[in-house]
N, C-alpha and C positions, 0 to 999 in steps of 0.2 A: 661450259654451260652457264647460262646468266642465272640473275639470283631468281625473277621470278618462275624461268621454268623448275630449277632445281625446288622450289618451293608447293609447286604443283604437286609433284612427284612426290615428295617426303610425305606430305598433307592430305594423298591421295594414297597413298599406301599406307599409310595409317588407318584412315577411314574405312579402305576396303578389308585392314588387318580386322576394325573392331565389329563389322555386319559381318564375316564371315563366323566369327568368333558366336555371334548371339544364333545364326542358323544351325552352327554346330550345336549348341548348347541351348539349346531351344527347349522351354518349359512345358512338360508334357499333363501336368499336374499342378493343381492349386500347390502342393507342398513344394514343389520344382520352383512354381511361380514366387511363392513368395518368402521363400526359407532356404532355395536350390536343396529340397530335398533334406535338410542337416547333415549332408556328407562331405563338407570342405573342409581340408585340410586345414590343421591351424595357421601353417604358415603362407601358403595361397589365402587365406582368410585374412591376414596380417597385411599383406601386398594390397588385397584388395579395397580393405578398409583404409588402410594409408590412401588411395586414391579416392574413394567416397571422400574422407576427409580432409585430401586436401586440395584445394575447388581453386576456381580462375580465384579467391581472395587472396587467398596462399600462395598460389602459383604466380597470376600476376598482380597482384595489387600489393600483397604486403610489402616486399621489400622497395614501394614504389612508397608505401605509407612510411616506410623507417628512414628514407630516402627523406623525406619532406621534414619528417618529425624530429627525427633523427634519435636522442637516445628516448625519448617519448616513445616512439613508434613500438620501444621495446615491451608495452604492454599488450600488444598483440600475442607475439611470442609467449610471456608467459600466461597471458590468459588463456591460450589456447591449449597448449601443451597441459599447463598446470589441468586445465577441463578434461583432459582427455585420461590425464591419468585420476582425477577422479573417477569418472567413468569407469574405468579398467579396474578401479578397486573398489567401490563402492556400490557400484550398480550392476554392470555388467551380468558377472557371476550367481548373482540373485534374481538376475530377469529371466537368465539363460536357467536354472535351477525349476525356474515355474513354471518356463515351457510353453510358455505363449510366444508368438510371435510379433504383436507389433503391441507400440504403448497403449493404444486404448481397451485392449483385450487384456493388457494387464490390469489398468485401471477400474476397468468394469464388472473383473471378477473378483479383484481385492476388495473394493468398495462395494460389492454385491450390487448393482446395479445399471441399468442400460441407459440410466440418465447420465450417471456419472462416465461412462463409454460415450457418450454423444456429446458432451462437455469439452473431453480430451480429445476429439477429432475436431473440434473447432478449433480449438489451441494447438494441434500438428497442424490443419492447414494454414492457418493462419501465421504460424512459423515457416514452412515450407515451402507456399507461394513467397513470402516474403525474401527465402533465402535462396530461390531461383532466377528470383529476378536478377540480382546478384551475379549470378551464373551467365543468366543470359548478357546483361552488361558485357562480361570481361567475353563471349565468347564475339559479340559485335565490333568490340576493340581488335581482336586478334582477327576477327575476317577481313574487318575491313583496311586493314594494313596489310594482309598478307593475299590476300584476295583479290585487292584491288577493288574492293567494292564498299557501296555504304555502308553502315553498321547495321540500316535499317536491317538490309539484304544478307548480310552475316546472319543477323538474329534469324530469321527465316530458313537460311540455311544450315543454323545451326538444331533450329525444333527438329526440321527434317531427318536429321543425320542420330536424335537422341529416339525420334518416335521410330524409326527402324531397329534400332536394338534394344529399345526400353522393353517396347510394345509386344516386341514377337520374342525377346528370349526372357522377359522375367528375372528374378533374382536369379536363378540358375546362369542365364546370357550375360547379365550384368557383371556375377562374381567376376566370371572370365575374361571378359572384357577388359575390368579395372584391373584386373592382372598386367592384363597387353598397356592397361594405360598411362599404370604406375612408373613401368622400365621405361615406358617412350618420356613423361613428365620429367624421372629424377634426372635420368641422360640429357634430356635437355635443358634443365634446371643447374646441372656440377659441371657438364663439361665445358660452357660458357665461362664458368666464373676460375676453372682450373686455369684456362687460357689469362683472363683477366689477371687473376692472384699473380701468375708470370708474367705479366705485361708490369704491371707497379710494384710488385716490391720481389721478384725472384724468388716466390715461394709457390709450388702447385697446389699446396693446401690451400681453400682460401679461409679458411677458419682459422688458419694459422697466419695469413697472411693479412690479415685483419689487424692482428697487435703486431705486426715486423714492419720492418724498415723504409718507407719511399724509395723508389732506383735512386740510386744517384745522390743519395743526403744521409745526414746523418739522424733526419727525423720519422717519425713514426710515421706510418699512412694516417691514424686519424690525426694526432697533431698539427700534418700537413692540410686536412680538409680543414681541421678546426679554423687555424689562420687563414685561410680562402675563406672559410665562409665568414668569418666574423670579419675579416677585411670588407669584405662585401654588405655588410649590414645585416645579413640570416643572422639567428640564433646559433650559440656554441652549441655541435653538432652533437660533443658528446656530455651536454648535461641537461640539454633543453629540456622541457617535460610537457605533458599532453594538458595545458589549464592547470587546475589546482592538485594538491597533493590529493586534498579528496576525491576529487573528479577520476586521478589518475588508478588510485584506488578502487574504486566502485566502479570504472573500465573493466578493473582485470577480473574483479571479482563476477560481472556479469558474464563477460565472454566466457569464466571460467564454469559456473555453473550452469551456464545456457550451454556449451557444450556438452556437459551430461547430464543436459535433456533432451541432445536431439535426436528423433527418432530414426531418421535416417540410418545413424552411426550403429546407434541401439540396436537395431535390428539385425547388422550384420554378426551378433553374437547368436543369434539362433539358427545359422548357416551350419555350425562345426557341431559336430556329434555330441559333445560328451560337456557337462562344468568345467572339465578342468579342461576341456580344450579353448574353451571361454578365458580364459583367464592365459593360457598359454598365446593363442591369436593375440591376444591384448597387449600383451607385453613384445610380441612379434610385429606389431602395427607400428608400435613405441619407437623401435629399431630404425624400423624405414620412413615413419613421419620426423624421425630427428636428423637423418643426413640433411632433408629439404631445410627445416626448422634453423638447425646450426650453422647453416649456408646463409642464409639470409639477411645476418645483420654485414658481411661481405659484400654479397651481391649488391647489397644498399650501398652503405659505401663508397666501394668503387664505384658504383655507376656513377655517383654524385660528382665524386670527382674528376670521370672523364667529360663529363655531360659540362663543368666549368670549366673544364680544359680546352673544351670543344672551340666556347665561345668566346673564351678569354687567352690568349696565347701564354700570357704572362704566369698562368698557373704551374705549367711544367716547365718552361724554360725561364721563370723565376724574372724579377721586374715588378716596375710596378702595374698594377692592375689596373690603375685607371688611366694610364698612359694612352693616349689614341691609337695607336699603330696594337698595343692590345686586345683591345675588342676588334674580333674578326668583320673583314667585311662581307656585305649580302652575297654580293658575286660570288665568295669563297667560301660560302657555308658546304658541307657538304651535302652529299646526295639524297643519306639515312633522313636527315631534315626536310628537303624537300619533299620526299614520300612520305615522312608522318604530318606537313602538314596537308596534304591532301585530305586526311581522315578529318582534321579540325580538329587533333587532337592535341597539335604544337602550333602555337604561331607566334608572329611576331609582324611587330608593329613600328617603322622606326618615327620616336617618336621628335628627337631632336634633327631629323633631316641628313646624319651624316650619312647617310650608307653602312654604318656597321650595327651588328649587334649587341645590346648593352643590358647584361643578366646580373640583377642585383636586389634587394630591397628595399625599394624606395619608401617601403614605411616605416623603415629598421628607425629606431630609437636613438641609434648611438650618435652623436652627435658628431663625432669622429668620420665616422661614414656618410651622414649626411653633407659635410663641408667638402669633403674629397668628392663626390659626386656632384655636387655646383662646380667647385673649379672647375673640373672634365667638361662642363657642359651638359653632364646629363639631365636629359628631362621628366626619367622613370623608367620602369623596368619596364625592356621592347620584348624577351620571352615566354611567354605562357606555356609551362611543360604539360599535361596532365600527368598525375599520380600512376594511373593504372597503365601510361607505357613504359616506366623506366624497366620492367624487366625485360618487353620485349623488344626496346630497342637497347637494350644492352649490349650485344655483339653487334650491331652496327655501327655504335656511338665506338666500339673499340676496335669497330675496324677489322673483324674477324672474318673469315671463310665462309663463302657462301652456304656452304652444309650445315655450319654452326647456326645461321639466320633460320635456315628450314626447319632444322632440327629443332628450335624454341619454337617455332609456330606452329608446327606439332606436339608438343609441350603443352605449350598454353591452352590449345583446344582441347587436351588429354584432359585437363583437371578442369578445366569447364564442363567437359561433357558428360564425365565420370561423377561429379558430384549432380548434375544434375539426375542423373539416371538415377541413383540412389534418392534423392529426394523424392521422383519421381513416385517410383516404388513404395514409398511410405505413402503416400497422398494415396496410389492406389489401394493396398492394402487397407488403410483406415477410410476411403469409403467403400470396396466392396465386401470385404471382410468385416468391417466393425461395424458400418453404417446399415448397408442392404442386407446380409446376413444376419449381422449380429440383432437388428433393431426393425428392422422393416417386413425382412422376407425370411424366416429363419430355415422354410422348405427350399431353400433355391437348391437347383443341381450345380455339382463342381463345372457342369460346362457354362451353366449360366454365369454362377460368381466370377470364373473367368473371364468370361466375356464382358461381363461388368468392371472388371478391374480393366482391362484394355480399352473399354470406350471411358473412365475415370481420368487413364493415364493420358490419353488422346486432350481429353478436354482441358487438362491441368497444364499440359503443355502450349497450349493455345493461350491461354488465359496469362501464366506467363510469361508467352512472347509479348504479349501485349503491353503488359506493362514494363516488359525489358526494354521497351523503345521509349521509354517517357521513366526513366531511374530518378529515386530520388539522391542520389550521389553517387561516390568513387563503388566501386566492388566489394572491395573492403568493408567502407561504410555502411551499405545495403545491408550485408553479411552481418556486423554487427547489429543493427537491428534484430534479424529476425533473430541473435544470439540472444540478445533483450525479451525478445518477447520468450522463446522455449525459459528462459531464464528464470520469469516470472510466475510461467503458469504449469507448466509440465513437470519443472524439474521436483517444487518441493512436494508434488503430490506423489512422486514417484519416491523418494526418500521416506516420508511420512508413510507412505505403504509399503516399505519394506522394514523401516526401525521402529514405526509406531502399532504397533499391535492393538492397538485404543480409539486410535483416530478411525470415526466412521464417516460414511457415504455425503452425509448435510455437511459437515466440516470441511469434507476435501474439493466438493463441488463450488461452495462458498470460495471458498481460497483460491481457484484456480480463475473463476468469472473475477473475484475481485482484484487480483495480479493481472491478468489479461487487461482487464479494461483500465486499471491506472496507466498501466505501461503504454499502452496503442490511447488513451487520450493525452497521455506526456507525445511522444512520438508523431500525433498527427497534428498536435499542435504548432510545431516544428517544419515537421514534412508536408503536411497537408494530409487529407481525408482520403484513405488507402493510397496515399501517395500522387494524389494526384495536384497539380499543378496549380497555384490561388484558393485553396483550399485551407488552406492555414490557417489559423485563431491567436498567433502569440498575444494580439492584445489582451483577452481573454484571460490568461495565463499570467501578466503582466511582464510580455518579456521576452527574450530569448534565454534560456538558461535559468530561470528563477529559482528552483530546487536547490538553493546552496551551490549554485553553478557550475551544477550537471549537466553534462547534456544528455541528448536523446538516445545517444547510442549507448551509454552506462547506464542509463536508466530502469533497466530489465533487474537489478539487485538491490534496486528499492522496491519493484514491483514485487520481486522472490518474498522480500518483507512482510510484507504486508497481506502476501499470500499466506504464509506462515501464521503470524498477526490471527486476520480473519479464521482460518481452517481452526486454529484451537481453540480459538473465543467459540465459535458453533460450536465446535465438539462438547466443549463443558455444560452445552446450555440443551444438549441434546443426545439421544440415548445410542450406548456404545454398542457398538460390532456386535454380532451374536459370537457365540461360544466358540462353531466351527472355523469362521472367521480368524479369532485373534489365535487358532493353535493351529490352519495354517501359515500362517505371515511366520508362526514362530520356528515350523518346520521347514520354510525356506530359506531363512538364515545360518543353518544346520548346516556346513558346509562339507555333507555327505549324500551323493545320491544324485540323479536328475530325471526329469521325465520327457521322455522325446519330445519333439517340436509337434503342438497339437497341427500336423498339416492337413489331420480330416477333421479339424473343426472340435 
């Protein structure tokens, strides 16, 4: 069978796996809809959140970003992970405790107020479109490679395929879903890189195959990539770093704290019945987000290195690199190439006229590589990879089995679809539940709220496909963003409502507009005004990077700052909590007791 049918078929029985899945489990109830009832299991609950969690960035972008960055990249890794198990210790257990189901119903009743609930659904949406677009990116990369179609046309086919099980099975349809999503993602995520690990160094681990041997030498696999790429004029793979120490800093620390703020992730702790199944899910998510996590700096890796293997002969069968008979020629590129550059997501330019391909750094520093590329004749690097394909062209670049190629293509669309449904979900819940409920219409009937969360979910999806066609960057990148922005505004109002028993309604509102709005005026300064295209101000700003030369994507934990900053300066200037107030915050820290998920409101 050729690769694209057998690709149909994997892709398509996936997809008919995940709509049967939400008809099954179909939301018959606002508490079905937005909590599945609180009757999931901790471990189904662990499975599913590992799949909300980890989205086309993780899936495909990250190890595409470790891939470029190389040891740099590894501040994804631990900002993410580091985020999640905050999360799981700090938040979690005390959200799941009070019994509400999404942030701004926590926010509005800790802060006694429906301004402060209207505050924090600006800051979930504004996170959440943000981290969908993201989603949608990586799901137009994986259509239109594996589809055979534009990205445009992926992203379209991808709303389609989220608004049929978003829309009609609710957190109940979703839980189950991200179950079926999680096994198709990790499967095609390890069995790839098992094959790989055996391909370069005879080990099936690839986490272990990571620090073992190259075939055939007595050097390491990175040792081996190291001299390939610093021959070549890249950065030493493994000590590069992402900008400055600081920068690389205040990276992890945002991603870290923007993940436990996102409300998405949040919310699947009010799925499992009980506290302590909160905390047991949490550490069961831990489990199955770390096989992907500890895979990843591998998968990176080795892609890198077969992807110079590819272009340059002389990497595995050893020579010099800049030898002519080296760099492969156009006629003999392979096939995996010719179909990614169809997407426009790889190409190649020959720029000195010989016919071959010539993958290097032409603005690499070292002097040493700059003189060895004049003699060769080179004129400049002829290949442009994108970031966001090295995962899924992994098993092509290595040459693996057509089931292998399928299997990541259903993979990749898993954790694209799976995180966006969960985003989804929150964007619904905080405008029919927090917004029209909680703030506008307090008499609506459960069939209406319902039906207001399903035309919410409808609109949100539209909105971002829309601007998933016009990204302000890589997956990854986007993803980091909106980890900036929850980073900023959400997360310290939810800490401060759980450890400050003091801090009232003017303090917390204050801090979260003033966090929100440094971070997305840093950010659009950058990206441009909601991301849109010549919309940009660095002059403005004086700059690219001016903040001590941060960038935009760390920037969410200087906003966290100043969020904090602002909320206690009001607070001192303005009068504290009433009595009921600061003795329940203190009874929810009590780590005895819980009270069902409010599902009637």
């Amino acid at each position: 069978m050729d690769l694209q049918t057998t690709i149909y078929i994997v892709v398509g029985l996936s997809f008919a796996l995940y709509i049967g899945i939400a008809i099954w489990a179909r939301a018959g109830s606002t508490s079905e809809f937005y909590a599945a009832g609180g009757s999931v299991h901790p471990v189904t609950n662990g499975m599913a959140t590992a799949a909300d969690w980890m989205s086309a960035a993780s899936f495909i972008s990250m190890a595409g970003l470790i891939a470029n960055m190389g040891y740099g990249g590894g501040l994804f890794l631990m900002g993410w992970t580091g985020g999640y198990v905050l999360l799981a210790m700090l938040l979690a257990p005390y959200l799941r405790k009070f019994g509400k189901f999404t942030v701004p119903q926590f926010i509005g009743d800790r802060f006694y107020s429906k301004s402060a609930s209207t505050v924090a659904v600006i800051c979930l949406l504004t996170a959440s479109i943000t981290y969908i677009i993201g989603q949608m990116t990586g799901v137009g990369v994986a259509f239109s490679r594996f589809l055979g179609v534009s990205s445009e046309t992926g992203i379209y086919v991808g709303m389609g395929i989220v608004f049929a099980y978003a829309v009609f099975g609710g957190m109940k349809g979703i839980t189950y879903t991200q179950v079926a999503q999680y096994i198709v993602l990790i499967l095609a995520y390890t069995v790839p890189a098992i094959f790989i690990s055996l391909q370069l160094t005879g080990n099936p681990i690839p986490q272990l195959g990571l620090g073992g041997d190259f075939v055939g030498t007595d050097a390491t696999l990175l040792a081996k990539l190291d001299q390939v790429v610093t021959d070549l004029g890249f950065g030493k793979y493994t000590t590069t770093t992402a900008g400055s120490t600081l920068n690389m800093f205040v990276y992890t620390m945002s991603l870290m704290i923007g993940t436990a703020g996102l409300p998405h992730v949040i919310m699947r702790f009010f799925t499992v019945p009980k506290v302590k199944d909160a905390r047991s899910s949490a550490g069961w998510a831990l489990v199955f987000i770390a096989i992907l996590y500890t895979t990843a700096p591998a998968v990176a890796a080795m892609a890198k290195l077969n992807l110079h293997g590819t272009v340059n002969t002389a990497v595995k069968a050893g020579g010099d690199l800049y030898a002519v008979e080296s760099s492969i020629k156009n006629e003999d590129r392979p096939d995996w190439m010719k179909r990614w550059e169809k997407t426009g997501l790889l190409k190649w330019e020959d720029k000195n006229g010989d016919g071959r391909i010539q993958y290097y750094d032409d603005k690499t520093k070292s002097d040493e590589a700059k003189a060895k590329a004049e003699a060769a004749g080179w004129k400049g690097n002829e290949l442009t990879v994108n970031a966001d394909i090295i995962v899924l062209a992994n098993p092509e670049i290595a040459l693996l089995p057509n089931w292998v190629i399928a299997l990541v293509a259903a993979g990749g669309l898993a954790a694209a679809l799976s995180t966006a449904a969960g985003l989804l979900m929150a964007i619904s819940a905080a405008v029919s539940h927090d917004l029209i409920k909680g703030v506008f219409n307090p008499n609506i009937s459960e069939k209406g709220e319902l039906m207001a969360g399903k035309i919410s979910m409808a609109v949100a999806i539209v909105i971002a496909g829309w601007l998933g066609l016009n990204p302000p960057g890589f997956a990854a990148g986007t993803v980091a963003l909106a980890f900036g922005i929850a980073a900023s505004s959400l997360f310290p109002a939810i800490m401060m409502g759980i450890f400050s028993k003091k801090m009232n309604k003017e303090g917390a509102m204050a801090g979260m507009l003033a966090g929100l709005a440094v971070t997305l005026f840093y950010v659009f300064a950058h990206k441009g005004i909601f991301f849109i295209k010549g919309t940009d101000y660095l002059d403005l700003i004086g700059g690219a990077n001016p903040f001590f030369g941060i960038t935009p994507e760390a920037f969410g934990a200087i906003g966290a700052l100043v969020n904090f900053i602002v909320a206690f300066a009001v607070d001192k200037v303005t009068k504290e909590p009433p009595e009921h107030i600061q003795h329940m915050v203190e009874a929810v820290r009590i780590p005895r007791g819980s009270k069902a998920v409010d599902g009637a409101h």
